[in-house]
N, C-alpha and C positions, 0 to 999 in steps of 0.2 A: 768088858771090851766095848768099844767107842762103835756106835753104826753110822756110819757116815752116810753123806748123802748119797743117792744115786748118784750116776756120774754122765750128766748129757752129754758127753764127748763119746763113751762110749756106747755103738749103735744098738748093742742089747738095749740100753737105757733112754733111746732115743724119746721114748715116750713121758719121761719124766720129767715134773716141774721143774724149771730150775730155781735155785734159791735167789728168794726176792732181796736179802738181805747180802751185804759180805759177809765169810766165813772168814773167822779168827782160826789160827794153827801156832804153832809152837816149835821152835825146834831146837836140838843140841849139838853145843861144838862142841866136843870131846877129844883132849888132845892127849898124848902120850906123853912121861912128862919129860922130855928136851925139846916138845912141839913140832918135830919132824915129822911126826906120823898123824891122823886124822880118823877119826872113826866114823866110818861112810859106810850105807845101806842102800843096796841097789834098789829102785821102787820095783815094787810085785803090782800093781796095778796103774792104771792111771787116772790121774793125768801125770804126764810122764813116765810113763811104765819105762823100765830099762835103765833109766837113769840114774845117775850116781848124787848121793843130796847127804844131808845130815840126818840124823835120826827125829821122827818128829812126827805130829799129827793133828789130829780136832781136837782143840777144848771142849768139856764136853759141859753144858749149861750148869753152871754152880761151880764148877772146879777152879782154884785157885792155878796162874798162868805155871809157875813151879813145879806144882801137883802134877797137873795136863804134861808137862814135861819129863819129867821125870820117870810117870807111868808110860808112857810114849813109847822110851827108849827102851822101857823094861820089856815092853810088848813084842817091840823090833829085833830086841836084840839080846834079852836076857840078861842083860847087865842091870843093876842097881847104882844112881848115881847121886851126888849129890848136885842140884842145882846150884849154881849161883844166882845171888836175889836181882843182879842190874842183869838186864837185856844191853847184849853187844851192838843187836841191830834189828831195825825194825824193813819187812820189806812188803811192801802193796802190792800185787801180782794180778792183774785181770788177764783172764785169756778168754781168749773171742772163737764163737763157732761162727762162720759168714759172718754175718753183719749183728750178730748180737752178743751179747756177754752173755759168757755159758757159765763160769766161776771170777769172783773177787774175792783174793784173799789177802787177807793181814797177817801174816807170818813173823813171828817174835819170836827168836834166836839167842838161845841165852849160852853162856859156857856151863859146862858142867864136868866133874871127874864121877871116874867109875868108883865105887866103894866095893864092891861084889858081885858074885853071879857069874854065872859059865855063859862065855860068847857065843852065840847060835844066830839065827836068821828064822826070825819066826814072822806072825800076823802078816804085816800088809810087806817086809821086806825080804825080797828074791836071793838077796845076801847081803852078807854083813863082811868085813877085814876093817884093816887098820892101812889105811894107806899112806905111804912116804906123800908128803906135801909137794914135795920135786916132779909125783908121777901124776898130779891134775891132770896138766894140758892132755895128758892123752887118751881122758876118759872121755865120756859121754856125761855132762856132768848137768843139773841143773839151772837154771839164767841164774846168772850173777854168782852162784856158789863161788867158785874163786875169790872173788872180791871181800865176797863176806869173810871168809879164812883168811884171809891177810888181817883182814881189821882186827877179825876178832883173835891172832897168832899175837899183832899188837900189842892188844889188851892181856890176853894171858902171859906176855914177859914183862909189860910195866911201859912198853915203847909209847902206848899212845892213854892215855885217861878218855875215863867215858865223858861223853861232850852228851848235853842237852839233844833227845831223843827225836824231835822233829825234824835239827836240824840231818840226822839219818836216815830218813826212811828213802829206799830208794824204791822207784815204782817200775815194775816192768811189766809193760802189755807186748804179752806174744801170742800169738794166731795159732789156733792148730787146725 
């Protein structure tokens, strides 16, 4: 299992360095197959405790980005999946505590299908379902998550091809 960093955001951890570098993560679209529904895991900690996101986590040093994925979701949520090799979307994420950067993250979001495994809500996720795509707006949901699911609901029917990966990354600095 992956030990992540401390988490200067929260005040237990207040005393902890924060990371001098960005932190790489990983995540998965998992979609049901008419793409209606989404497989979405409440976070059990934060940053963003509560929140509704895709399955996903630390790379952990040596682990190839597929690997990191793939064991991720196993971790989250007891499924077995296969990766897909092209990342849908790349996203940059700094969040600021007052005036400094507490986390930078490079978060790589790839599609993936389930192979096996009984669905549960384990490690770092408070819950796990399968959610109609129609019931987003009325969660608590991550920055940009929507966005990303359209793109990547795109990609998984043929509607959009993967374009050159820079010109994707979107960067979202949010304040907590």
């Amino acid at each position: 299992m992956l030990q992540t960093p401390m988490n200067p955001l929260n005040p237990e951890d207040a005393a902890v360095e924060k990371p001098p570098r960005p932190l790489v993560g990983v995540g998965a679209v998992i979609f049901n197959a008419t793409t209606t529904q989404v497989l979405l895991i409440r976070r059990g900690h934060a940053p963003a405790e509560g929140h509704w996101s895709v399955p996903g986590g630390m790379v952990e040093r040596g682990e190839m980005l597929a690997v990191a994925c793939a064991r991720e979701v196993e971790e989250e949520t007891g499924l077995r999946v296969k990766v897909h090799a092209q990342p849908v979307k790349i996203i940059e994420r700094v969040i600021q505590q007052d005036t400094d950067v507490a986390y930078h993250y490079l978060i790589i979001d790839f599609l993936a299908e389930v192979m096996g495994g009984e669905l549960q809500a384990n490690d770092d996720a408070a819950a796990v379902e399968w959610v109609p795509m129609a019931d987003l707006k009325g969660r608590l949901t991550t920055a940009g998550l929507e966005e990303m699911l359209e793109r990547a609901k795109q990609v998984a029917v043929g509607e959009e091809t993967r374009v050159p990966l820079l010109s994707q990354i979107d960067t979202v600095d949010r304040s907590h």
